[in-house]
C-alpha positions in Angstrom: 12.2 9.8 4.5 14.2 7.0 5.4 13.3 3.2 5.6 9.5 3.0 4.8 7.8 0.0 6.7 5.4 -0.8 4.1 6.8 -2.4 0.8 5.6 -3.6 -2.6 3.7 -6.9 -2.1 2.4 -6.1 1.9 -1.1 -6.8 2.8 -2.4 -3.4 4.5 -6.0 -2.2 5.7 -7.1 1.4 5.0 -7.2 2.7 8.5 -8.9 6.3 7.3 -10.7 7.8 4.6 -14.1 7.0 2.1 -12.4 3.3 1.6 -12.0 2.9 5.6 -11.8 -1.0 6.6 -10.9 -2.1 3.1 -8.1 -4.4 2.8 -5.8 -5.1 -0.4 -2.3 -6.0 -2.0 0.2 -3.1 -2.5 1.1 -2.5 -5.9 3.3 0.6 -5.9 4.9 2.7 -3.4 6.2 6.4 -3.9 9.2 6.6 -1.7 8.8 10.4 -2.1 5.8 11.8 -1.8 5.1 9.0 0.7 1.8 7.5 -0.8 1.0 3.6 -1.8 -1.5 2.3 -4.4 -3.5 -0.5 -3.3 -5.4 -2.8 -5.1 -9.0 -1.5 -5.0 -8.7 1.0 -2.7 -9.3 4.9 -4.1 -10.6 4.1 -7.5 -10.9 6.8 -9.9 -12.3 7.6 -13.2 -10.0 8.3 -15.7 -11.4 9.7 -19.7 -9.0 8.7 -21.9 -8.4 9.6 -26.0 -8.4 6.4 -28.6 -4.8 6.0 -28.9 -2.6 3.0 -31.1 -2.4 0.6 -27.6 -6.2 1.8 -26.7 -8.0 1.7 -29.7 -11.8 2.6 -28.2 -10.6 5.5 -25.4 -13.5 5.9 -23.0 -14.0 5.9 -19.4 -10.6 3.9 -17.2 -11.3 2.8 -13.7 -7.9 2.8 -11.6 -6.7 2.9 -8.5 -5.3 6.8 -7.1 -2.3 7.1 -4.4 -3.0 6.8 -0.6 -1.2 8.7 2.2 1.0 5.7 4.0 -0.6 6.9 6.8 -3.8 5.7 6.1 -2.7 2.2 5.7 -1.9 -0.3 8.1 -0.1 -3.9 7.8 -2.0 -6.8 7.8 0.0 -10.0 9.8 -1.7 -13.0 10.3 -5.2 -11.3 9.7 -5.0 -8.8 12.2 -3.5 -4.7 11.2 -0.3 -4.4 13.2 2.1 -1.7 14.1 5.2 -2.4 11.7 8.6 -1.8 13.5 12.5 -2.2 12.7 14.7 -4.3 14.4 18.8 -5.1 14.1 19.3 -8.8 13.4 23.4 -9.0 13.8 24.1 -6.6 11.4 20.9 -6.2 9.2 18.1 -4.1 9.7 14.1 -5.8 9.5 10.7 -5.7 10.1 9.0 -7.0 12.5 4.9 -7.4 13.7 4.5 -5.1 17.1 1.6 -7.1 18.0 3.2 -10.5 18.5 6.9 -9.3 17.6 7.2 -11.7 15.0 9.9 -10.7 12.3 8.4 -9.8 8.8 10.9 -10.9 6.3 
């Protein structure tokens, strides 16, 4: 894959899936495999042991990988179509919708 157009810190809408219509921060994004982890979106159960930084174990709620796919990014309260752009010699993002430049 080359330049993804959803980063760390974007505010995307789940476009498919169980958690359709949600909306949430990004916290990770897996250049490779092509998946993002939003904030509350896809939470999953996880058992874990007691262990020395978890001293009680139990039952972990925490939020699984979504295809990039799914997601969509959120400008000005509306999803939007993310494309790049040259400015002079640098490559950004800019909002289809309105064609307003990202960052």
């Amino acid at each position: 894959m080359s330049m993804l157009k959803i980063k760390k810190g974007d505010t995307v809408k789940v476009i498919a899936g169980k958690d359709k219509d949600k909306e949430g921060k990004v916290i990770a994004v897996n250049q490779k495999t092509g998946k993002v982890i939003v904030e509350g979106v896809n939470m999953l159960t996880k058992h874990t042991k007691p262990s020395a930084q978890n001293q009680e174990g139990g039952i972990v709620r925490q939020e699984g990988p979504i295809d990039i796919s799914n997601v969509m990014y959120v400008h000005k309260g509306t999803a939007t179509r993310v494309g790049i752009k040259m400015d002079g010699d640098k490559k950004v993002r800019y909002a289809k919708s309105t064609g307003e430049v990202i960052d």
